[in-house]
C-alpha positions as CSV (number, residue, x, y, z in Angstrom):
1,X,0.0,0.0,0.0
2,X,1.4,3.6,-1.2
3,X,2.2,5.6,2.5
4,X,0.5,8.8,3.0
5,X,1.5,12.0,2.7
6,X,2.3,13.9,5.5
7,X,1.3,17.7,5.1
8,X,-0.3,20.4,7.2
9,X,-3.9,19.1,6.3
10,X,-4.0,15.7,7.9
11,X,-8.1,16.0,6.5
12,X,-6.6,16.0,3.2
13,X,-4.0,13.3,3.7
14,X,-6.2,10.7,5.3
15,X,-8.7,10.7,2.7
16,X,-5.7,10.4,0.2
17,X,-5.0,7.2,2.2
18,X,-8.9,6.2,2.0
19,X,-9.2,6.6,-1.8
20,X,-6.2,4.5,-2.2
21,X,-6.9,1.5,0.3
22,X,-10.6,1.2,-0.8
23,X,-8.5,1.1,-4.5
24,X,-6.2,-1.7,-3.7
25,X,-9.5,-3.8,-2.1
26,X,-11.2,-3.2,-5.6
27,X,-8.6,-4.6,-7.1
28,X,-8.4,-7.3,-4.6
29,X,-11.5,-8.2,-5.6
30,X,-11.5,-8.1,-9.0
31,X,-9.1,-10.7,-8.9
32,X,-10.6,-13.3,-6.8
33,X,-14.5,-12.3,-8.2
34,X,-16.4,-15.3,-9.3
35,X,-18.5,-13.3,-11.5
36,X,-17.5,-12.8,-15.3
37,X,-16.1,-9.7,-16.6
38,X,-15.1,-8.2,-13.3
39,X,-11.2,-9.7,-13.3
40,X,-10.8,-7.7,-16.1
41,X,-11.8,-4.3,-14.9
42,X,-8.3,-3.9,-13.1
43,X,-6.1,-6.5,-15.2
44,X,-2.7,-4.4,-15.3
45,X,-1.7,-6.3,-18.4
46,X,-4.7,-5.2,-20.0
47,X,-4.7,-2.3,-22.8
48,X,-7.2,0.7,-21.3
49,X,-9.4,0.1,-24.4
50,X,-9.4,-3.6,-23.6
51,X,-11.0,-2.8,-19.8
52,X,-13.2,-0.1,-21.2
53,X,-14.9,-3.1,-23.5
54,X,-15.1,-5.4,-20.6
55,X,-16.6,-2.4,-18.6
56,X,-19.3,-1.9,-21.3
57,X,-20.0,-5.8,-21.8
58,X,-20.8,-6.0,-17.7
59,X,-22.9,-2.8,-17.5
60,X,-25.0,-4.5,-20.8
61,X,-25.1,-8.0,-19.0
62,X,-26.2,-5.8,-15.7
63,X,-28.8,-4.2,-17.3
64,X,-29.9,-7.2,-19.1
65,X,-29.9,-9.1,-15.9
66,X,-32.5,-6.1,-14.6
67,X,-34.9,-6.1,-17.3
68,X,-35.6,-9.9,-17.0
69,X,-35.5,-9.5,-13.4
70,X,-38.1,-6.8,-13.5
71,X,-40.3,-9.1,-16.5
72,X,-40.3,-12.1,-13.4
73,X,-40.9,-9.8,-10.9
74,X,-44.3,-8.4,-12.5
75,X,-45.0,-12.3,-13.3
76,X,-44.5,-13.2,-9.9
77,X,-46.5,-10.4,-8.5
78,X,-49.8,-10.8,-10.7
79,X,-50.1,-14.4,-9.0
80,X,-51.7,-16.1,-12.1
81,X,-53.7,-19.0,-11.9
82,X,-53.3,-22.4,-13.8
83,X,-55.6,-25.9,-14.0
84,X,-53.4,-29.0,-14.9
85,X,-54.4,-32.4,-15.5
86,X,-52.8,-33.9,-12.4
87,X,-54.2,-37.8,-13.1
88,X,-56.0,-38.4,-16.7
89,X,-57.3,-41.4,-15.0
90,X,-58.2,-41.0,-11.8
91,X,-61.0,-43.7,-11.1
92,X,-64.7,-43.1,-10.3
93,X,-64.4,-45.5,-6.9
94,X,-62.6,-42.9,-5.3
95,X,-65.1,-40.5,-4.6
96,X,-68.8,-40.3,-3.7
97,X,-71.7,-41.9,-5.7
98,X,-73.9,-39.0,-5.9
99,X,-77.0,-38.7,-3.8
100,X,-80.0,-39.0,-5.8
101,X,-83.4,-37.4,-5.0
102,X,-86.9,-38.4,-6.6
103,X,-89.5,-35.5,-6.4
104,X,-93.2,-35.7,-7.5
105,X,-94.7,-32.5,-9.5
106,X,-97.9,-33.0,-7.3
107,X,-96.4,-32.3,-3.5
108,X,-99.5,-33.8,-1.7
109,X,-101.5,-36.9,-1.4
110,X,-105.0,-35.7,-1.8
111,X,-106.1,-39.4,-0.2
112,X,-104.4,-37.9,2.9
113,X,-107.3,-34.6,3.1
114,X,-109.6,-36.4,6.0
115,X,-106.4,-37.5,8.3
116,X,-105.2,-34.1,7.7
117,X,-108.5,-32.5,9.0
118,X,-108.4,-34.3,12.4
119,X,-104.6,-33.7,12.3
120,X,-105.0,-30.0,12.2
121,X,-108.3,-28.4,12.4
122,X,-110.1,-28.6,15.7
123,X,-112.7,-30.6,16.7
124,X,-115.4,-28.6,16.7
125,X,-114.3,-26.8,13.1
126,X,-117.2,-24.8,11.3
127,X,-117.8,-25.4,7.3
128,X,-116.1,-22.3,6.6
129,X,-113.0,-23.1,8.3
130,X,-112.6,-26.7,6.8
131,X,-113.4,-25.1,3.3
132,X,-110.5,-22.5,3.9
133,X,-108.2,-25.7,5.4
134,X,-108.8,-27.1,2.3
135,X,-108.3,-24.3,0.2
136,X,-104.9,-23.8,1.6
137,X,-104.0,-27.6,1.2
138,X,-104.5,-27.2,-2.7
139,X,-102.2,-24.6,-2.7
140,X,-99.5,-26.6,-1.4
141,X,-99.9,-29.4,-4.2
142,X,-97.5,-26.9,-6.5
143,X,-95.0,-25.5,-3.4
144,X,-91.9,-25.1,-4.5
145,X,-89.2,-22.4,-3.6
146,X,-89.1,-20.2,-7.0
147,X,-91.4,-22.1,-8.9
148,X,-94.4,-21.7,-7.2
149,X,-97.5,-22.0,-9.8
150,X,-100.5,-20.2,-7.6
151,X,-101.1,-16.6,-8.9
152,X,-101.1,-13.7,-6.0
153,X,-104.7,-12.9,-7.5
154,X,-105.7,-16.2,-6.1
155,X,-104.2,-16.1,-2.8
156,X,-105.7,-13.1,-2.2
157,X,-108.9,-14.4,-2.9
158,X,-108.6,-17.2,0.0
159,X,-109.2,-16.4,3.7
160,X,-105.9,-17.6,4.5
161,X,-106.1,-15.2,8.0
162,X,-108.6,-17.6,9.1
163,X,-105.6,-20.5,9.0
164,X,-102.9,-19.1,9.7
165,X,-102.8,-21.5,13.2
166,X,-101.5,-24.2,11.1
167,X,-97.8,-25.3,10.8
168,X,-97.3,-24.8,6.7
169,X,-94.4,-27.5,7.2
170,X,-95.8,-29.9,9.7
171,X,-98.8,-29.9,7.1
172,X,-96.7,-30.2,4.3
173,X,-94.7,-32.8,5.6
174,X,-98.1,-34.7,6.5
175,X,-99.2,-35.0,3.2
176,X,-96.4,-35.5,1.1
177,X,-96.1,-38.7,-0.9
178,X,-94.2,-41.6,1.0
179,X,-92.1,-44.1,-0.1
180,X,-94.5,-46.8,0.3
181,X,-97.0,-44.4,-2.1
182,X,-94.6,-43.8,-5.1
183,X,-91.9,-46.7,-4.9
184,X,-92.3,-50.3,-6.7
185,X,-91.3,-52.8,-4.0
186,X,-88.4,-54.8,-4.8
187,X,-87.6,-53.0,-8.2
188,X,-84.4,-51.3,-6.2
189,X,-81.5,-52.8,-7.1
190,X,-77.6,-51.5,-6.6
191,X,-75.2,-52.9,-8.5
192,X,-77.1,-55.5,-9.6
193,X,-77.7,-56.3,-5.8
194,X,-81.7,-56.0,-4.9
195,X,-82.1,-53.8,-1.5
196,X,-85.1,-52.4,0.7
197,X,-86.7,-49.3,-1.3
198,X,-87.7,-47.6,1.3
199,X,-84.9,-48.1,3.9
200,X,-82.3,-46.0,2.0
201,X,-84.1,-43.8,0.5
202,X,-85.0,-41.1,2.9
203,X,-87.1,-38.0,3.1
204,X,-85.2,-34.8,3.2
205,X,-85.9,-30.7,2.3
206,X,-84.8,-29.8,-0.6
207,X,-86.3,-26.7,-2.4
208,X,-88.6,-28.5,-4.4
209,X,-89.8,-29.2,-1.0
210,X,-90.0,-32.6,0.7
211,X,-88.2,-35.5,-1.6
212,X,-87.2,-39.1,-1.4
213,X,-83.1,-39.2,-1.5
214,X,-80.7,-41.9,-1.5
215,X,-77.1,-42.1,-0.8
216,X,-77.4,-38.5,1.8
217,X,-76.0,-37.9,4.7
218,X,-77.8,-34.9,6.2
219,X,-81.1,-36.4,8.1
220,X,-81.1,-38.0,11.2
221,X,-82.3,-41.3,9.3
222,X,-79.3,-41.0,6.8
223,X,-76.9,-40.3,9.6
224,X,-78.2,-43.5,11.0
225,X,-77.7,-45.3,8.1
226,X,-73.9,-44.4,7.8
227,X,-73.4,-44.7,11.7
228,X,-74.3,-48.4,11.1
229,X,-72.7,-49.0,7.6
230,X,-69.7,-47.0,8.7
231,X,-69.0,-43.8,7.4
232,X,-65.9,-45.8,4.9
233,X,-69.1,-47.7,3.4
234,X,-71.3,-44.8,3.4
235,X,-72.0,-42.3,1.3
236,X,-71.7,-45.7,-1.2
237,X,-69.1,-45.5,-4.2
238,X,-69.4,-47.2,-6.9
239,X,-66.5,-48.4,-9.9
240,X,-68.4,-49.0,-12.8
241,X,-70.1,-47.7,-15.7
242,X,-72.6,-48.3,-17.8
243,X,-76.2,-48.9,-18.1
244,X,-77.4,-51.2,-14.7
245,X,-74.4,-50.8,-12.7
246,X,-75.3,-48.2,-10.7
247,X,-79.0,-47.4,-9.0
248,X,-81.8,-48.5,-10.3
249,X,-85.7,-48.3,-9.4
250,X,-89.2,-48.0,-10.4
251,X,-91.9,-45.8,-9.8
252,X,-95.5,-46.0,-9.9
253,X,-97.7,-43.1,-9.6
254,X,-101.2,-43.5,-8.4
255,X,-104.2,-40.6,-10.0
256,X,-105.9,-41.1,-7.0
257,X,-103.4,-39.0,-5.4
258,X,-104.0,-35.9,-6.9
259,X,-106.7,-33.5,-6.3
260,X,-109.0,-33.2,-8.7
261,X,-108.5,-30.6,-11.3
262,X,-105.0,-30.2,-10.2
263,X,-102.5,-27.9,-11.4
264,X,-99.7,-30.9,-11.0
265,X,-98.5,-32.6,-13.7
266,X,-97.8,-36.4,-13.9
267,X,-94.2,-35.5,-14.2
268,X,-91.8,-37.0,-11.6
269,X,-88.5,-35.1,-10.8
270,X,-85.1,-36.5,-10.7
271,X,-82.0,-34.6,-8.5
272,X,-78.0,-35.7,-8.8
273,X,-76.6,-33.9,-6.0
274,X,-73.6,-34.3,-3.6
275,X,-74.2,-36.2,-0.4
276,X,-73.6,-33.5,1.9
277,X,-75.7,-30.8,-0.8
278,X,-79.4,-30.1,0.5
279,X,-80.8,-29.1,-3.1
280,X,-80.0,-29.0,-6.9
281,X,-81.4,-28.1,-9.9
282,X,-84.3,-31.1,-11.2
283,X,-84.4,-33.1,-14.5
284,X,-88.2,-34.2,-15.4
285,X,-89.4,-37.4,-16.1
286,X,-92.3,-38.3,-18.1
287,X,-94.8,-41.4,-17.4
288,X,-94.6,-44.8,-18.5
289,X,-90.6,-44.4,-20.1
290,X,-87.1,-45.5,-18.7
291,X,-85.2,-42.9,-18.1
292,X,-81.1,-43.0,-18.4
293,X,-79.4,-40.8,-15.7
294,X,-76.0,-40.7,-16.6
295,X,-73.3,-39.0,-14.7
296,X,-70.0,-37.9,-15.1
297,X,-68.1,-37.0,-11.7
298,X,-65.4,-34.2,-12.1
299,X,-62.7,-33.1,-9.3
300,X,-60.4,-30.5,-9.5
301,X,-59.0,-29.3,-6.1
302,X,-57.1,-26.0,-5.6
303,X,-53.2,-26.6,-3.6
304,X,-52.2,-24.7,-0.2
305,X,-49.5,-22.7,-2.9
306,X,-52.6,-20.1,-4.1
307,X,-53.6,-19.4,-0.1
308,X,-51.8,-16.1,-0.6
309,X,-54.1,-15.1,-3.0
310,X,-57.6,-13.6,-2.1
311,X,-60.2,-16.1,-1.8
312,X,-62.0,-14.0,-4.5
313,X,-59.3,-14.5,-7.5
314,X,-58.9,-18.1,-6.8
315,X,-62.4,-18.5,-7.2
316,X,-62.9,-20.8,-4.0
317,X,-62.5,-21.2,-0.2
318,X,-60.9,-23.5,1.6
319,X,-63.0,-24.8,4.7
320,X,-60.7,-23.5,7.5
321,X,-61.5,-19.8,5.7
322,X,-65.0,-20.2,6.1
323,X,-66.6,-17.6,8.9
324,X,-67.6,-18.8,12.2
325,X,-71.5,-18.8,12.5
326,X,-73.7,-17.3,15.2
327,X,-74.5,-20.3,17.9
328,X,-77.9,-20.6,17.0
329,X,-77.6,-21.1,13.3
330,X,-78.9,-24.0,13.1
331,X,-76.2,-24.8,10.0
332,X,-73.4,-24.7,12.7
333,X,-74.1,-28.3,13.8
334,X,-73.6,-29.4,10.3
335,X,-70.0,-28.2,10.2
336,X,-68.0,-25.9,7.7
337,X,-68.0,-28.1,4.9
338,X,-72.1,-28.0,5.0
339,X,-72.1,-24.7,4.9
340,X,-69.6,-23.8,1.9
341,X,-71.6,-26.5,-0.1
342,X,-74.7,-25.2,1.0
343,X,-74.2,-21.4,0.8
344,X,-76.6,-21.0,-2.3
345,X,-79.4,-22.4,-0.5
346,X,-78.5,-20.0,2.7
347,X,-78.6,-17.1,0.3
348,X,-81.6,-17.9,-1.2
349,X,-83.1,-18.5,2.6
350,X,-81.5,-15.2,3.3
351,X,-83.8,-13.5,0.3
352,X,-87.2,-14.6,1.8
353,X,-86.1,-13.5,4.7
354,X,-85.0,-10.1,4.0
355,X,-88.3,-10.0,1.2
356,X,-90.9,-12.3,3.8
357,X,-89.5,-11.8,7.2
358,X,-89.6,-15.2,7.5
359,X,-88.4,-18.7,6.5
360,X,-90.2,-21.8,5.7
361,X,-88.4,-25.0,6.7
362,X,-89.8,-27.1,4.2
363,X,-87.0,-26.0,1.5
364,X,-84.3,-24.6,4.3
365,X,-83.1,-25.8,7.9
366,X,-85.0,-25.3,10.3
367,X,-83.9,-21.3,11.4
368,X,-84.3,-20.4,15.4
369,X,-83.3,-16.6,14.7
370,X,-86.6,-16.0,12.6
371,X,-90.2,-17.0,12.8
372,X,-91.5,-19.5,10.6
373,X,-93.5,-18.7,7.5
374,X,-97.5,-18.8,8.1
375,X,-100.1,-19.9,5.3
376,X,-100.5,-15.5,4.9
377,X,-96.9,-15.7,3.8
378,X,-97.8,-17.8,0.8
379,X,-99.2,-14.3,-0.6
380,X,-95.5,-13.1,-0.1
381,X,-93.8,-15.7,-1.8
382,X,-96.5,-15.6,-4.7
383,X,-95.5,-11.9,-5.4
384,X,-91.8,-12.2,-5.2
385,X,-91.7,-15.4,-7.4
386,X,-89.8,-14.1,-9.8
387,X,-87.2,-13.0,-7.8
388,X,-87.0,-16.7,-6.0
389,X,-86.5,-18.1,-9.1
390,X,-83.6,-16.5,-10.5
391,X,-79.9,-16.8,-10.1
392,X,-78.9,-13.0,-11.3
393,X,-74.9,-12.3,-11.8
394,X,-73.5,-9.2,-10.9
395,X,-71.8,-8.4,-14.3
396,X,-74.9,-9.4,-16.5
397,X,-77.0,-6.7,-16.6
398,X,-74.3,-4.6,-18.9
399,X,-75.1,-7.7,-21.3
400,X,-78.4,-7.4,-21.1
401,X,-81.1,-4.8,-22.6
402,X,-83.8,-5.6,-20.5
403,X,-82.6,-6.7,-16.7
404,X,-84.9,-9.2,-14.6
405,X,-85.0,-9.3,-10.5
406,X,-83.2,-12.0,-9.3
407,X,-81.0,-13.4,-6.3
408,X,-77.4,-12.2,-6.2
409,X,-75.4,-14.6,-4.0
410,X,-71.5,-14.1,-3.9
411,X,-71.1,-17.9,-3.3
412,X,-67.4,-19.3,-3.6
413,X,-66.9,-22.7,-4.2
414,X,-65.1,-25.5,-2.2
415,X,-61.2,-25.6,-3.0
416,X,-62.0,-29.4,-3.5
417,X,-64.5,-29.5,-5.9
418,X,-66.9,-32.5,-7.0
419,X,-69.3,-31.9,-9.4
420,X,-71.4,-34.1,-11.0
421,X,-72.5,-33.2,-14.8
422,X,-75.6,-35.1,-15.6
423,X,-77.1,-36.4,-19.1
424,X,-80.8,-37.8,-19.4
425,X,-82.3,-40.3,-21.8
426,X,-85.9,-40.8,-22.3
427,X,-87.2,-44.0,-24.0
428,X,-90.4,-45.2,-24.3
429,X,-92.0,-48.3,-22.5
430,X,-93.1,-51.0,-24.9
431,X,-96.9,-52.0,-24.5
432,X,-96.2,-54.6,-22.9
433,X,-94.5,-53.0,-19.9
434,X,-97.2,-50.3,-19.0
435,X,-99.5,-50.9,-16.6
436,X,-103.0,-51.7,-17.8
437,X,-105.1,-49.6,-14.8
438,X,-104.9,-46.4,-16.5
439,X,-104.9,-44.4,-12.9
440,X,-100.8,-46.1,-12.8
441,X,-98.0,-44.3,-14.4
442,X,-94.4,-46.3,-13.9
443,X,-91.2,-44.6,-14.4
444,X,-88.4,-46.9,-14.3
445,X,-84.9,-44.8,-13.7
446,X,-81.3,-45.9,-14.4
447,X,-78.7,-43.9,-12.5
448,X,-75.2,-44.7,-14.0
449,X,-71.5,-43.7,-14.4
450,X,-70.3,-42.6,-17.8
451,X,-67.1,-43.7,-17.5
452,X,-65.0,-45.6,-14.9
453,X,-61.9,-42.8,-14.9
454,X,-62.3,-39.0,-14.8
455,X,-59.2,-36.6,-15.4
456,X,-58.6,-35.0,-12.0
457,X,-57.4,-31.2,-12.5
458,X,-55.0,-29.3,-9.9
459,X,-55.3,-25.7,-9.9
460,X,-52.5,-24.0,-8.8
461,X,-50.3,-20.6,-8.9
462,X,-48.5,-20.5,-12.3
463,X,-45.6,-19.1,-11.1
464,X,-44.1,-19.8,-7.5
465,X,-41.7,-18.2,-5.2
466,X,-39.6,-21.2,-6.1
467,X,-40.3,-20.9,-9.8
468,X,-38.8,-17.0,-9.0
469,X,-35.7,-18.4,-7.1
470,X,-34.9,-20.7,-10.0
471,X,-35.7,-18.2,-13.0
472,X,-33.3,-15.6,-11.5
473,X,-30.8,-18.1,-10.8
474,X,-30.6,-19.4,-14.4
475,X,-31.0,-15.3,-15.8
476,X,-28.2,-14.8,-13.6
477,X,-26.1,-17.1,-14.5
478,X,-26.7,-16.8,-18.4
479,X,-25.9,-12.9,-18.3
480,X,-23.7,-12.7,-15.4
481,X,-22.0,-16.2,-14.7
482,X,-23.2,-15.8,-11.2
483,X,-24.6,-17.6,-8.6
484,X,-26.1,-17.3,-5.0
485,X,-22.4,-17.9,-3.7
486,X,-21.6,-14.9,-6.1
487,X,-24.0,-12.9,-4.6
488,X,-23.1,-14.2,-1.1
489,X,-19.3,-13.3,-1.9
490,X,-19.7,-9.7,-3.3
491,X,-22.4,-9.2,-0.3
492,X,-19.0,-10.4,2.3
493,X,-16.6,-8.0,0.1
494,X,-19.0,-4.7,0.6
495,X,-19.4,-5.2,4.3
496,X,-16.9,-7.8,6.5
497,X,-13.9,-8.0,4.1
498,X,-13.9,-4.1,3.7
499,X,-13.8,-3.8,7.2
500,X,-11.0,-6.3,7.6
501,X,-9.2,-4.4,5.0
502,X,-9.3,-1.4,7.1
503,X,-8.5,-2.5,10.2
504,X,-5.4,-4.6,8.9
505,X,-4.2,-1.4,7.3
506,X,-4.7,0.8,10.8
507,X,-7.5,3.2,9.2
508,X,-9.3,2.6,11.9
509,X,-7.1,4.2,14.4
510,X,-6.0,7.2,12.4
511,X,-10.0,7.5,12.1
512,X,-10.0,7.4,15.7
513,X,-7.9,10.0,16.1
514,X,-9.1,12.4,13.3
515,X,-12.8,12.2,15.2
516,X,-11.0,12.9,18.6
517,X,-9.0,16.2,17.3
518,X,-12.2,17.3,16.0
519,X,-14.4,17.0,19.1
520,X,-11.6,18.8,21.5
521,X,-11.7,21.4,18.5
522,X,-15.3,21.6,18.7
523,X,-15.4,21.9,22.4
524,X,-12.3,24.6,22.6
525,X,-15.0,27.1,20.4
526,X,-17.7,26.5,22.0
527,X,-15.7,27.5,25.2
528,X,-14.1,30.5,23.8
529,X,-17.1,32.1,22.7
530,X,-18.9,31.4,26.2
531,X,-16.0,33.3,27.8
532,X,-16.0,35.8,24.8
533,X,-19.9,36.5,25.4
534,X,-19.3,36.6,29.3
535,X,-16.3,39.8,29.0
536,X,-19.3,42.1,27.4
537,X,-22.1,41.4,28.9
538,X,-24.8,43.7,27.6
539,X,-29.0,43.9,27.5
540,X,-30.2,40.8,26.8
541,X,-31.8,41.8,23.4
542,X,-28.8,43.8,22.2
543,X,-27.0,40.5,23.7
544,X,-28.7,38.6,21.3
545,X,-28.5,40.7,18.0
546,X,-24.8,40.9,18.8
547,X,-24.3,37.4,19.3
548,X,-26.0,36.9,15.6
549,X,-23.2,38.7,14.3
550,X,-20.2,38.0,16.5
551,X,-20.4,34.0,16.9
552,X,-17.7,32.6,14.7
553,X,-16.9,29.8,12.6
554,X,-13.9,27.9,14.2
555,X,-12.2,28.1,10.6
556,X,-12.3,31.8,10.1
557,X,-10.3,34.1,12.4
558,X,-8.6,31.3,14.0
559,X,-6.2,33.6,16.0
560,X,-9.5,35.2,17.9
561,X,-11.0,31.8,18.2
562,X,-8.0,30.2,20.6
């Protein structure tokens, strides 16, 4: 290392021997650098034209290096989603058979009117009440959340004030069609395997109102039914596909059932849901045909890499995100799962409240925080039907020219998604096969796989922190020859080895003593002009304008100053 010079401005020298240590440590390290280019910055046997185009190659490959840093950064940062085919053949076994539901057009069993009169009406009921009892019980035979067929004109016509004791539930639920009423016995068969109609399937709310369901697990009766079969065994799965190897059933539908001059239909309803799903949308069956349900599960489940996005640009929840509800929703026993499948049928609940002040159980769970819907609230659901029975989007009324009043839900799905998408086929029964009493209609019903595998699709962040790490990595070391050790080394060189380099060269003392002279320096002024303003004392304001102009800079009339 060249010495210093000595000179009557030690300020001057020591930063002469600053500049030329910190220039012997660049050249240390341009010898010993790892990355490319930098050795011959400071080459001595280098031409100075030969380091200038070394110079200008590294500031290129530096400023390359920051434009595809900054390209991966914004790539990074946007968090882009994508949806890979994780298994092409994932097979059907593997998840739930779906639950299927059977639903009659006509909700009541007309034969049922006299029980239901002792049931509900007092003993001593006049004519007129009985007439409006049965008034109301023919406007139940087409109840069905959004699709309700009775005209507000018509309800307002009935005396439904003189009713309104009854329990619209209890007395729905009393007339509805049974499994004994509608199912053929012995015509259920699962895989192949002939099974008890009417033990498995079970009556459950949906909002086509009460329906016969097999393979559920929300009522008590199908909780049963999987706390004895074992909840590996139950919901049931199934590995095949193809016509007959999955559920099948008949049903026979009895005239005498219906009121007469009914606005029911013969049609019979069939649901594809998931097990732990209260309602779906309904495919209709006509009488006397076989009907083909066929189903194609699909799964695509989101991975814990996209939690640092918001749950609504991923497009789904997880179940530990979902909120905590209030201890009386009656939902909360059901778990978070229920209620993140379930969170369209809330919403909708949530309309007729908001629209009704009230909620009917016959489509929802039962609700403890509001009162229950009376047969005077069938007046309110008849005027707001065409609100109930529409889904409305946000965005679509800018697609639109003439909007319609619907139900806006901001529903997110499950991050492990099932669906089921669902074909029918309709064939006619031969002669033969129909029944000959023309008050029977039989529907027999084939619910089936499609197709033994299903692709099973992973959605997940396109780009990853490790995807960042490795992209910068290979950038760096294509326009740098770098590495993390590189970084690591010049990182050691700016901080620990320049500090070494110092204090094996003494700069730290001579720094030591420079900061020392200055602060006896500093303290020597600041004593001499205490003492100075002391000798000529004067008023304190002329004090102060004098001391404006008399306090001096310790550089500039030095022989006053000490």
């Amino acid at each position: 290392m060249a010495k210093c010079d000595k000179s009557d401005e030690p300020h001057k020298a020591e930063t002469k021997c600053f500049m030329e240590l910190l220039r012997d440590y660049f050249r240390s390290y341009c010898e010993k650098s790892t990355i490319h280019c930098v050795r011959y910055l400071y080459d001595p046997q280098l031409h100075n034209l030969e380091r200038l185009i070394w110079c200008l190659l590294l500031s290129v490959s530096i400023a390359l290096s920051w434009f595809f840093y900054l390209m991966l950064s914004e790539r990074f940062v946007s968090q882009k989603l994508q949806t890979v085919v994780q298994d092409p053949q994932y097979p059907v076994y593997m998840v739930d058979f779906p639950a299927v539901g059977i639903c009659t057009d006509n909700r009541i069993n007309w034969s049922l009117l006299e029980a239901a009169k002792t049931e509900f009406l007092p003993a001593n009921a006049s004519l007129e009440l009985v007439e409006y009892f049965i008034s109301l019980v023919a406007r139940l035979e087409t109840l069905r959340f959004g699709s309700y067929l009775v005209g507000l004109s018509e309800l307002e016509d009935d005396n439904l004030e003189a009713v309104d004791f009854i329990n619209v539930t209890a007395l729905a639920s009393f007339l509805t069609l049974s499994c004994q009423d509608i199912m053929v016995p012995n015509s259920c068969l699962w895989r192949s395997s002939s099974f008890d109609c009417c033990e498995y399937f079970v009556m459950e709310k949906t909002e086509f109102g009460f329906c016969l369901v097999f393979n559920s697990e929300l009522s008590p009766r199908s909780k049963e039914i999987k706390q004895r079969e074992g909840s590996k065994f139950y919901p049931r799965h199934n590995a095949k596909a193809g016509q007959s190897t999955g559920l099948n059933f008949d049903l026979l539908i009895n005239e005498s059932f219906k009121r007469p001059n009914s606005l029911a239909t013969d049609k019979v309803y069939i649901m594809v849901k998931k097990p732990d799903q209260m309602s779906n949308v309904v495919y209709s069956m006509t009488q006397n045909t076989e009907t083909y349900v066929t189903v194609r599960p699909d799964l695509t489940w989101t991975d814990e890499s996209t939690r640092s996005i918001p749950p609504g640009r991923r497009n789904c929840l997880f179940i530990d995100e979902q909120l905590e509800l209030d201890p009386k929703d009656s939902a909360k026993r059901f778990g978070k799962p229920f209620q993140l499948t379930n969170c369209l049928n809330r919403c909708h609940e949530s309309y007729l409240i908001e629209l009704c002040n009230c909620s009917l159980p016959i489509f929802f769970l039962h609700n403890k925080i509001v009162k229950e819907c009376t047969p005077t609230s069938l007046r309110c659901i008849a005027r707001h039907n065409d609100i109930f029975s529409y889904d409305k989007r946000r965005e679509e009324d800018a697609l639109f020219s003439a909007t319609k009043p619907g139900m806006t839900c901001s529903c997110l799905v499950n991050c492990y998604l099932l669906d089921y998408y669902t074909s029918t086929t309709t064939l006619p029964l031969s002669v033969k096969r129909i029944p000959k009493d023309p008050q029977l209609k039989l529907f027999k019903v084939d619910v089936h796989y499609q197709v033994e595998t299903t692709p099973l699709y992973r959605t997940s962040l396109e780009f990853t922190t490790i995807d960042l790490i490795a992209n910068l990595g290979g950038i760096f070391g294509l326009c740098l020859g770098a590495s993390m050790v590189s970084g690591f080394e010049l990182i050691y060189y700016l901080t620990i080895g320049f500090g070494m380099h110092l204090y094996d060269n003494s700069y730290f003392g001579v720094l030591r003593q420079k900061v020392k002279m200055n602060w006896h320096t500093f303290k020597r002024y600041l004593q001499n002009e205490v003492s100075h303003l002391a000798d000529h004392q004067v008023h304190p304001t002329q004090a102060k304008e004098e001391a404006k102009g008399k306090i001096r800079h310790p550089l500039q009339h030095e022989r006053n100053a000490w």
